[in-house]
N, CA and C of each residue as an Amber inpcrd file, in Angstrom:
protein
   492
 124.9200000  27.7540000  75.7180000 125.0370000  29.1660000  76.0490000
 124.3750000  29.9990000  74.9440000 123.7550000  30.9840000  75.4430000
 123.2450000  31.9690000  74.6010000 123.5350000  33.0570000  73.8030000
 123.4360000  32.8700000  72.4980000 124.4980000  33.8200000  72.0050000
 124.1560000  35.2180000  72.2720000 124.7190000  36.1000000  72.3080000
 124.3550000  37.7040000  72.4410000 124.6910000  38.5900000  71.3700000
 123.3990000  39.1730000  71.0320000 123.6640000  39.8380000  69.8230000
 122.4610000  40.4640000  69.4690000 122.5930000  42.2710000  68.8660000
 122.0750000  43.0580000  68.8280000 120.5670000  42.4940000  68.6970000
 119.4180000  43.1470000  68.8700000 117.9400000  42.8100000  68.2440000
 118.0790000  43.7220000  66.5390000 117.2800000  42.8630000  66.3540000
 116.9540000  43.6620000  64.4260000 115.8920000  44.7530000  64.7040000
 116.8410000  46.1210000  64.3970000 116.3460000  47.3040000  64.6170000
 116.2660000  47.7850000  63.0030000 115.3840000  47.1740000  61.5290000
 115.7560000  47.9970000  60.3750000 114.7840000  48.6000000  60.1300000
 115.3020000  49.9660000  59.1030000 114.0840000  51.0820000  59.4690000
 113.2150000  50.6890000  58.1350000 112.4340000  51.6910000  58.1530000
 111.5630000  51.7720000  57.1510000 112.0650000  51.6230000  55.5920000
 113.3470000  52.5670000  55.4300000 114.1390000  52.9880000  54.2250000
 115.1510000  51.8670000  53.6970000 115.2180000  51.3740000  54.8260000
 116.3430000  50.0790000  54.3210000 115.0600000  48.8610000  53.7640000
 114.4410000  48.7730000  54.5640000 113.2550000  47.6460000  53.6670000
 112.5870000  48.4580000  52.4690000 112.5400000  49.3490000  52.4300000
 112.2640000  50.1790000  51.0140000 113.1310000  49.6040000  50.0470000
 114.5710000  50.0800000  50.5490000 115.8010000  49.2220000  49.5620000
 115.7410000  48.1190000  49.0280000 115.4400000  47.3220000  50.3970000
 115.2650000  45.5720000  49.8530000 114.1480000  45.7240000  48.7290000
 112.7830000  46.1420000  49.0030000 112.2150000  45.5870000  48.3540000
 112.5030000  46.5460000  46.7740000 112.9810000  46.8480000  46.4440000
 113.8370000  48.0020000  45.2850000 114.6850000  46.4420000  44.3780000
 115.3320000  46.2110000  45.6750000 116.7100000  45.1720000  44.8680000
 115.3500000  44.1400000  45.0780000 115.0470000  43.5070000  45.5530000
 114.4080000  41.7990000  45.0270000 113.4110000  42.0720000  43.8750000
 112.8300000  43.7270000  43.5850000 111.7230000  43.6780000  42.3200000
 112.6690000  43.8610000  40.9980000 113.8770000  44.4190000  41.7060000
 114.5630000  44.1200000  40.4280000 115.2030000  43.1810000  39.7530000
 115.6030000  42.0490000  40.8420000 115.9370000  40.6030000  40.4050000
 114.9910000  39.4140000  40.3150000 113.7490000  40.1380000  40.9350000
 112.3650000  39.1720000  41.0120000 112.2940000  37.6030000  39.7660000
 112.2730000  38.5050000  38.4930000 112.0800000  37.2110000  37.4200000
 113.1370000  36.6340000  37.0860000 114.3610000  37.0880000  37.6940000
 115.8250000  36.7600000  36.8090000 116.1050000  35.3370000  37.6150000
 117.1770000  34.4200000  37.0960000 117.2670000  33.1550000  37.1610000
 119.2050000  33.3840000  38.1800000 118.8090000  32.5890000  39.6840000
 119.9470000  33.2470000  39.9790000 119.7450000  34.4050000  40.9320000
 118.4350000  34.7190000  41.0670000 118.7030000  36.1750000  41.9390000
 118.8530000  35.9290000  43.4610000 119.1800000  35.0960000  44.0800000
 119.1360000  34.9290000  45.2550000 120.1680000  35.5360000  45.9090000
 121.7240000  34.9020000  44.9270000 122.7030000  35.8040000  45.8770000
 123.0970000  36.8520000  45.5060000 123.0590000  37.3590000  44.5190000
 123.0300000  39.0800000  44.3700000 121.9100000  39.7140000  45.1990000
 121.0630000  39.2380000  45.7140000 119.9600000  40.1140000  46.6440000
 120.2290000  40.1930000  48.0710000 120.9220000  38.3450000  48.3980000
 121.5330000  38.2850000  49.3020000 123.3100000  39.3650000  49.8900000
 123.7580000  39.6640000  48.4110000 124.5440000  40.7030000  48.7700000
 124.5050000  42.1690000  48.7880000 123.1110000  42.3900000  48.1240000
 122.5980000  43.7780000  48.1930000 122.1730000  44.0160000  49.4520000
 121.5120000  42.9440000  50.4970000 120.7830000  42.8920000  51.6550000
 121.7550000  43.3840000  52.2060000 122.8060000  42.3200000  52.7560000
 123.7790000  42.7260000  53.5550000 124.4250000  43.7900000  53.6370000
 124.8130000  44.5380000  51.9690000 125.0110000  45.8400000  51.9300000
 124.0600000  47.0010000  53.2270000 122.7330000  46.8020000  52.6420000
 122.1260000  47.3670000  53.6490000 121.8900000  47.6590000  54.8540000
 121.8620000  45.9970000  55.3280000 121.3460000  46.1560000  56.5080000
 122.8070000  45.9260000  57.1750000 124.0060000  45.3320000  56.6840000
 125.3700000  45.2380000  57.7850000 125.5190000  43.8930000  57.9360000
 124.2150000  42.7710000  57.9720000 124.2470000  41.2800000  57.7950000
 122.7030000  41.1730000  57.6280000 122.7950000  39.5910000  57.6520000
 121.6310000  38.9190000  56.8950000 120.5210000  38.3400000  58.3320000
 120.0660000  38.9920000  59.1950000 119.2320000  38.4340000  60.2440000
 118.0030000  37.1570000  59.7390000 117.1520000  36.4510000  60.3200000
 116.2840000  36.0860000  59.9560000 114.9950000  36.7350000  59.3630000
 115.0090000  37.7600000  60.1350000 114.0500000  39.1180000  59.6090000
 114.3250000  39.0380000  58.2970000 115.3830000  39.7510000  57.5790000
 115.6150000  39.5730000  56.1070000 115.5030000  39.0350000  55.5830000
 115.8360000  37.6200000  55.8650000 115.5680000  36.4520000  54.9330000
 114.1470000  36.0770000  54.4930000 113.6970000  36.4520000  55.4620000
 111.9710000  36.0990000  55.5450000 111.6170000  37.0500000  54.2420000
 112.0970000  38.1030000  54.4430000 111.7040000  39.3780000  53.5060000
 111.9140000  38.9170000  52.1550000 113.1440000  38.1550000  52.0840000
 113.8120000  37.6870000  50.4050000 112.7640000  36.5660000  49.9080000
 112.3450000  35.7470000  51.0900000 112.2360000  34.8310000  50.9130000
 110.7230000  34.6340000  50.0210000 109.8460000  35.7480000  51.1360000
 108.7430000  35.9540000  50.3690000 108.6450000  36.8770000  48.8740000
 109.8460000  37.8970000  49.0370000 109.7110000  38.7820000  47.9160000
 110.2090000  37.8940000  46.4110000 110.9280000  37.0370000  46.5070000
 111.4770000  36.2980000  45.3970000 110.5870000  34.7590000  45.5570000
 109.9850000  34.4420000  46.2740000 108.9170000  33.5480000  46.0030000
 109.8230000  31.5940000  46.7500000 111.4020000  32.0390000  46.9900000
 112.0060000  31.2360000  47.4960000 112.0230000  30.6320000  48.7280000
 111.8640000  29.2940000  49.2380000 111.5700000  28.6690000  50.6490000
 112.6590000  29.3240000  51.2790000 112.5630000  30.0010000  52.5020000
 113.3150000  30.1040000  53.8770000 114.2930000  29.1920000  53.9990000
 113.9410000  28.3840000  53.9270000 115.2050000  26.9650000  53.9320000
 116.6300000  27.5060000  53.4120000 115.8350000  27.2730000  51.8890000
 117.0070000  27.5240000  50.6730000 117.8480000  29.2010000  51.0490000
 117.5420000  30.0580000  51.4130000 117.7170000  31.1680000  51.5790000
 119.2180000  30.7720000  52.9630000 118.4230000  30.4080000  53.9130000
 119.3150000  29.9480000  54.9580000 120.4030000  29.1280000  54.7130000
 120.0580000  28.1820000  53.7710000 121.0340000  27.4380000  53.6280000
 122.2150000  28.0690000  52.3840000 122.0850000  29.0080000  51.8460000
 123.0200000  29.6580000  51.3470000 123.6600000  30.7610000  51.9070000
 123.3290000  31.5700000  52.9610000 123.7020000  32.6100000  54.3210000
 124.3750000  31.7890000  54.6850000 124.2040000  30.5580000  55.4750000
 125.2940000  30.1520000  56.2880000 126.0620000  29.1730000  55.5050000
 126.6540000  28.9450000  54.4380000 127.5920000  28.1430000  53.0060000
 128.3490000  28.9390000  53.3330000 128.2140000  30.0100000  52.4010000
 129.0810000  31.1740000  52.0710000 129.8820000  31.9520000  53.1340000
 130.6530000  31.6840000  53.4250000 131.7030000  32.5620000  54.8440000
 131.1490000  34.4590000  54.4550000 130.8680000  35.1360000  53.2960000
 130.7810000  36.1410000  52.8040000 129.4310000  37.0060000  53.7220000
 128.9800000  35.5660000  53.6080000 127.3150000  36.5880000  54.4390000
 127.3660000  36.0500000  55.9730000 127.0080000  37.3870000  56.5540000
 126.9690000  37.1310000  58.1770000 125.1760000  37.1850000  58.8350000
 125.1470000  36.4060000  59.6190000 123.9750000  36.6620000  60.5910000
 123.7510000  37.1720000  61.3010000 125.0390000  37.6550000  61.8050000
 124.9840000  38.9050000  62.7400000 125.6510000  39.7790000  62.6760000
 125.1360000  41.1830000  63.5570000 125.4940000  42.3060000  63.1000000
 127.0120000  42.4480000  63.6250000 127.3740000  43.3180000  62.9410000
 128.9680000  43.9150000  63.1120000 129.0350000  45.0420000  64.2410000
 130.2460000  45.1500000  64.6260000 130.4580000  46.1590000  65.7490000
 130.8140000  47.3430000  64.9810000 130.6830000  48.6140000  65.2630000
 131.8510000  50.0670000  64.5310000 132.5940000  49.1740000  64.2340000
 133.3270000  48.4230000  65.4500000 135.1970000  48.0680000  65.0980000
 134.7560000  46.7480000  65.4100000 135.2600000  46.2300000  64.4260000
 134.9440000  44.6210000  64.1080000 136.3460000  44.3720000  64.1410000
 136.7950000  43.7120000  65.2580000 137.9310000  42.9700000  65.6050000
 138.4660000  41.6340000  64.7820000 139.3400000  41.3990000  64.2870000
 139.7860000  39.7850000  63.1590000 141.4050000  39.4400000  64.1440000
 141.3990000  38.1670000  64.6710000 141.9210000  38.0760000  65.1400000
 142.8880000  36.5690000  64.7000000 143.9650000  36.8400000  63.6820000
 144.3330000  35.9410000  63.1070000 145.1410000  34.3270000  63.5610000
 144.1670000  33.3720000  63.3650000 144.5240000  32.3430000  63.8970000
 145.5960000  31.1890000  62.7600000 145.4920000  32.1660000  62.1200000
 146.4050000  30.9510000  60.8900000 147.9140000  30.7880000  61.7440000
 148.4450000  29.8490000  60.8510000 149.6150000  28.8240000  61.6520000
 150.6690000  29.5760000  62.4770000 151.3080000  30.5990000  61.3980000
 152.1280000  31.3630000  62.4420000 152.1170000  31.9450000  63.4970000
 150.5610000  33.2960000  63.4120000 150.0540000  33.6660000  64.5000000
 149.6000000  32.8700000  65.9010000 149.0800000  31.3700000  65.4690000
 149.0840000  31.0490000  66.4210000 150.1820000  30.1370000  67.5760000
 151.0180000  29.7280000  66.4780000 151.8000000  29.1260000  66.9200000
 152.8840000  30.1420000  67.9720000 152.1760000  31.5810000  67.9970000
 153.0870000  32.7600000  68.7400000 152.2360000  33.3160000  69.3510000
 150.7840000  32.4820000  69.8480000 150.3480000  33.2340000  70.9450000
 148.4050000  34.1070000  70.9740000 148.2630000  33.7280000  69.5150000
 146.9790000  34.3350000  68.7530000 146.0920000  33.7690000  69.7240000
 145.9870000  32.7380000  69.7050000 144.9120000  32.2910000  70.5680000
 144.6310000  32.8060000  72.1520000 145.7470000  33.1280000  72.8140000
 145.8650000  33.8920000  73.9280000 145.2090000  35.1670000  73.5350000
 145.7130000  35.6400000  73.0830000 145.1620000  36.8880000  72.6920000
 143.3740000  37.2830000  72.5200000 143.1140000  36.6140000  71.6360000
 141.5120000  35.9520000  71.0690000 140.8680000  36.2140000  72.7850000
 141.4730000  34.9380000  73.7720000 140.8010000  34.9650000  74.7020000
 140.8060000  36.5870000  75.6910000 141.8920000  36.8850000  75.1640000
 141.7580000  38.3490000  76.4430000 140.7650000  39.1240000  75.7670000
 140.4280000  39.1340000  74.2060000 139.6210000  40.3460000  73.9800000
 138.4000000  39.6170000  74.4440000 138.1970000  38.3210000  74.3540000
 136.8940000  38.1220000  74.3710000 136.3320000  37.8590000  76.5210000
 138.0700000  37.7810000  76.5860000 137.4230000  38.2030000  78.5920000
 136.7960000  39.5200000  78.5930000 138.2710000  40.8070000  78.0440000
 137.6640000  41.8430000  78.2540000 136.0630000  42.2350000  77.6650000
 136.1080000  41.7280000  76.6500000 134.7620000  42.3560000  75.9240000
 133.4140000  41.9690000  76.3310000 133.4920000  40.5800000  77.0290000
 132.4010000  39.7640000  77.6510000 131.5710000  39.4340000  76.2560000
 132.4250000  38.6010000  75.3220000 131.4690000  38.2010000  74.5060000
 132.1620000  37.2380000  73.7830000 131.7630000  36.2850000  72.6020000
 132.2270000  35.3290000  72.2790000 133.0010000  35.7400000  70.5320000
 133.0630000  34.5110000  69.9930000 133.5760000  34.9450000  68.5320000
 131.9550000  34.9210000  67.7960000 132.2270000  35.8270000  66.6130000
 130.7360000  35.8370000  66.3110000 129.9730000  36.7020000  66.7610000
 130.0800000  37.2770000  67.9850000 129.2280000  37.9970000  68.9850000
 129.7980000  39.3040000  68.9610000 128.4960000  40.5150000  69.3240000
 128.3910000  41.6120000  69.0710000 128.4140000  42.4480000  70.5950000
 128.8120000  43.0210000  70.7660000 129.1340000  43.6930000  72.1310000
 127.4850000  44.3030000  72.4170000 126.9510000  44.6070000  73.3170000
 125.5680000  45.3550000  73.6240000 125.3460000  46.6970000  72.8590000
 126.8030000  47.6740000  73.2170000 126.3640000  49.0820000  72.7920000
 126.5360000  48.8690000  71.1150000 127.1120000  47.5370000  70.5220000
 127.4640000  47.8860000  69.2030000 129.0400000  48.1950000  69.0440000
 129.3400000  48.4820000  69.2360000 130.9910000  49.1750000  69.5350000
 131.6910000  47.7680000  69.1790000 132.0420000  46.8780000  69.4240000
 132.5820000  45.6780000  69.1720000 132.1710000  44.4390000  68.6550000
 132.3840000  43.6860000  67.6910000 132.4020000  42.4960000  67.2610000
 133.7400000  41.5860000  67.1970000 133.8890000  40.7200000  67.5550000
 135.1290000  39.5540000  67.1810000 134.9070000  38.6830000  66.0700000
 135.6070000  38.2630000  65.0630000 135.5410000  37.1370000  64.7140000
 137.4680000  36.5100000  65.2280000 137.2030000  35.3910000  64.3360000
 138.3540000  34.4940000  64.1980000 138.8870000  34.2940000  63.0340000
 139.9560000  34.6770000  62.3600000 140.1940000  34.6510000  61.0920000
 140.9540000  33.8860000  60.8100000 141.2930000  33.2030000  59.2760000
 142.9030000  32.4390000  59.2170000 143.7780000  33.5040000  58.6720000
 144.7120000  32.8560000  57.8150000 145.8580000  33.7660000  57.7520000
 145.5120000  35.2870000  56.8190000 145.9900000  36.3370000  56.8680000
 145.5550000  37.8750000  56.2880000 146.5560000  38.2960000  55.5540000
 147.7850000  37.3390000  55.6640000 149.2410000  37.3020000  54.7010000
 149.7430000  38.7030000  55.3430000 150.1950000  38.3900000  56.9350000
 150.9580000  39.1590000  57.3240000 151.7550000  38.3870000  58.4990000
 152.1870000  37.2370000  58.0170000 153.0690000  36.1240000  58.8080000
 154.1420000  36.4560000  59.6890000 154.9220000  37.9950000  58.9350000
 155.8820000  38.1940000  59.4670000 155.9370000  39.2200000  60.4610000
 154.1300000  39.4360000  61.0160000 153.9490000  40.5290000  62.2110000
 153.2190000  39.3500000  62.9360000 153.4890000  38.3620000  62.7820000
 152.6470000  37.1590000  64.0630000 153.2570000  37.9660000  65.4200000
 151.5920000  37.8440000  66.4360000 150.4640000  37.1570000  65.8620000
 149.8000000  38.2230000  65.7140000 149.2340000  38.6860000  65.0640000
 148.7770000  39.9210000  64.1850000 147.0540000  40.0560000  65.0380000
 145.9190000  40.9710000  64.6030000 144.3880000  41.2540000  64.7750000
 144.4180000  42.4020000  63.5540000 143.2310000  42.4030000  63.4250000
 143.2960000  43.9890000  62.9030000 142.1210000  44.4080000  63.4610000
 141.6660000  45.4900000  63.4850000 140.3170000  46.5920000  63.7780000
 139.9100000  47.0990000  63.0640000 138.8660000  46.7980000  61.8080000
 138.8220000  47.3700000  60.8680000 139.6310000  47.3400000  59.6050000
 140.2100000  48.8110000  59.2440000 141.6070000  48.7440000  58.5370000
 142.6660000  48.6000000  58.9770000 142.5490000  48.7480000  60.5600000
 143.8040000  49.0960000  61.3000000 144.9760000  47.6630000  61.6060000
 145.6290000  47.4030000  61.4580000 146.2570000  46.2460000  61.6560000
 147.8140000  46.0290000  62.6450000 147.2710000  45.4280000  63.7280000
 148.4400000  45.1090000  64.3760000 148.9270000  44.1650000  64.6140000
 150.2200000  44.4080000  64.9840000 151.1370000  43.2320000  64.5190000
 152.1390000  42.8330000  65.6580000 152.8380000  41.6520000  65.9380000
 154.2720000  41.1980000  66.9380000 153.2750000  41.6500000  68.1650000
 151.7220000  41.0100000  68.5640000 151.6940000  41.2090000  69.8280000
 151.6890000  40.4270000  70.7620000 151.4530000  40.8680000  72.2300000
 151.1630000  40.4480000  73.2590000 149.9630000  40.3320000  73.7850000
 150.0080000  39.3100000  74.8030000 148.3010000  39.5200000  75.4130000
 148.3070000  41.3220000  76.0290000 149.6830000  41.4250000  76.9360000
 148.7610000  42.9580000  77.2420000 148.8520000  43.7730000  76.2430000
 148.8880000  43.6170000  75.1620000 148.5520000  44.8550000  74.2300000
 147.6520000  45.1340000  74.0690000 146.1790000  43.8020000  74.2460000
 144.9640000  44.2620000  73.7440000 144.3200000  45.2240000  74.7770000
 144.4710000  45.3580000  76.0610000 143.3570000  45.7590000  76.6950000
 143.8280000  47.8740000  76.2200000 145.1990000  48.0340000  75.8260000
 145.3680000  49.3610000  75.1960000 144.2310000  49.6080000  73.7170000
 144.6750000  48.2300000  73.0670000 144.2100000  48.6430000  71.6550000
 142.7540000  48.5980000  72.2930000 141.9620000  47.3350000  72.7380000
 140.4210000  47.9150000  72.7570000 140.1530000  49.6850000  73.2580000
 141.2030000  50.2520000  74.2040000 140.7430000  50.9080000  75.0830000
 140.7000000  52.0870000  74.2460000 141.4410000  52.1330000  73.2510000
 141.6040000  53.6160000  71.7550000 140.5370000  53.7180000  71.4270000
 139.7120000  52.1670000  71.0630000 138.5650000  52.1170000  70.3800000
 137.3600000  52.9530000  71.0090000 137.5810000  52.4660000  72.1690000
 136.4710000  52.6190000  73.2780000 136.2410000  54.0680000  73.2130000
 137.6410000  55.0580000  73.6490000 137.5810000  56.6620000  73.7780000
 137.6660000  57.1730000  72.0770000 137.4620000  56.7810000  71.0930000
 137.0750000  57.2650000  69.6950000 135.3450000  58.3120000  69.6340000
């Protein structure tokens, strides 16, 4: 199946940026993932587009670049929604229902974990525990964090998001 997820729309000013941060870590020993976290700053995640950009601006194989984006849980490949949904699967939460849940946002939303809604407006991931055991099975939206739910709670909480 095909994943779905935004096209790389970055402007002029954000690759201005990049190339700002890689001339400034250019000779230094090590600059890969501080550029790699300046990128993401920028652009929201690390597309292939970017990497290409690091890859040539710091003189480093594509490979190596890739293969430290996807190590690190920290850097993403794809873009984020406004409201980036975390939907906690650690032991308690799920053992009360998390996983149910997971699946209704991702019926309602028509998209997978990882995956970015069309207009942008939504992303899911899957998280482990957020050390809030005693609101299983918990999500949050952002900062927002909810807690002791049900499957029908989500199609309210997406629907706040939606009319924001």
């Amino acid at each position: 199946m095909e994943k779905k997820t935004l096209p790389f729309n970055g402007t002029k000013e954000q690759e201005e940026q990049l190339m700002a941060v890689i001339a400034e870590h250019k000779d230094q020993d090590g600059a890969v993932i501080p550029v790699l976290h300046k990128a993401q700053e920028i652009y929201g995640y690390l597309p292939i587009e970017v990497q290409e950009m690091i890859s040539e601006g710091l003189d480093v194989p594509l490979a190596e670049i890739y293969g430290i984006v996807t190590f690190y849980t920290q850097f993403s490949l794809n873009p984020k929604g406004k409201y980036h949904i975390g939907v906690c699967l650690g032991t308690a939460c799920y053992v009360k229902g998390s996983g149910d849940i997971l699946e209704k946002i991702k019926e309602i939303l028509g998209i997978e974990v990882g995956e970015c809604t069309p207009d942008g407006l939504f992303s899911i991931e899957a998280t482990r525990c957020i050390g809030a055991c005693g609101l299983a099975p918990v999500l949050t939206v952002n900062d927002d964090v909810y807690g002791r739910l049900v499957v029908d709670d989500v199609e309210g909480i997406i629907k706040k998001y939606q009319e924001l």
